[in-house]
Each structure stands twice: as C-alpha cells, then as structure tokens.
N, C-alpha and C positions, 0 to 999 in steps of 0.2 A: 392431536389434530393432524390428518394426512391432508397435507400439502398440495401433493400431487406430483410431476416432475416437468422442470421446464430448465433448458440445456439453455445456457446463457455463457457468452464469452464475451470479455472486456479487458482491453490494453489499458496498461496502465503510463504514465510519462515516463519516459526512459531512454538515457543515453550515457554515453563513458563519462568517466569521472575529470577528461579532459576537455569536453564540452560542455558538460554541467560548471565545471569552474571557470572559463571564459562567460558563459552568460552572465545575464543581468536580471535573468526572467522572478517574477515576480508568481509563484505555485495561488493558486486561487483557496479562499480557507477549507479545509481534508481535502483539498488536492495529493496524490500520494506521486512519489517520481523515485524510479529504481535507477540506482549506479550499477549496468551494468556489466562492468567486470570486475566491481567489488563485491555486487550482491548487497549492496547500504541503502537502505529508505530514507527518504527527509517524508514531512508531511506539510502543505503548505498553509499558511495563516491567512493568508491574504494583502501581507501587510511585508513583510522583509524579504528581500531575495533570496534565491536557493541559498549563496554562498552564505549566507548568515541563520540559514534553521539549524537546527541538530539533527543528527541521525537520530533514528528512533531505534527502541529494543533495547534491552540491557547488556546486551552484547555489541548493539550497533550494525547489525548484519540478520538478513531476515532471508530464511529460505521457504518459499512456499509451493509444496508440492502438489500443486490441484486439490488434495483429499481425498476423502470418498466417502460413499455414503455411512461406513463405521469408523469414520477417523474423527477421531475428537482432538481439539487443539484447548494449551492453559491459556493464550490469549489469541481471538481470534481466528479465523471469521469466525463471524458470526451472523447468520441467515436463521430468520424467524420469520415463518407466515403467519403467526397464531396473533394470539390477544396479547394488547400494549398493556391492559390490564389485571 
C-alpha cells in the first residue's frame, strides 16, 4: 500500500538528568521523556513519577537517528498507514 509522504516533526519531553531528578512530574501513560545528556528514555504510566519508572531498552540508552526511508530498525518505530487487519 503507498502511503504517500507527509513530513511530520514532534518533540518529545526532555531535560538533564538533573532536573528530571529534582521533579515530582508525573509522565502521562506512553508519555516518552529523553535524559538529555545521557541519551536514557523512561516511558510514563500514568501513575508513578519519573524518578520511580525505569529506563527503557536493554541497554538503557536509546539513540535515534531520524531514519530514512530504507532504514529499518529491530525495535521501533514503527509507522503503518495500511490495514489493522
């Protein structure tokens, strides 16, 4: 199925790892928030503060370089316009 192309940009929540650990904030649930001068994801639940999710990845440290249209990744993203079924 062609899709077509539609150029989209989105920030994600992000700040040092010295002000993610002072707050209290509460990530809203797949809220996603980058440590930025670790390069470390948490993902939020809805329910516990940053300082209590876990990083996510099995390394704990997620680098993502935009892609391109022949870049495939083993987890994620993942963009589908086609059928749920």
């Amino acid at each position: 199925m062609n899709c077509g192309s539609t150029s989209v940009k989105f920030l994600l929540r992000r700040d040092t790892l010295a002000v993610w650990t002072a707050s209290t904030v509460i990530l809203a649930l797949g809220e996603p928030s980058v440590v930025t001068d670790t390069g470390q994801m948490k993902i939020g639940d809805g329910i516990h503060t940053w300082n209590n999710l876990p990083y996510v990845g099995p390394s704990a440290s997620i680098i993502f370089d935009g892609g391109g249209p022949s870049q495939t990744y083993s987890q994620g993203p993942v963009l589908d316009c086609g059928s749920i079924f």
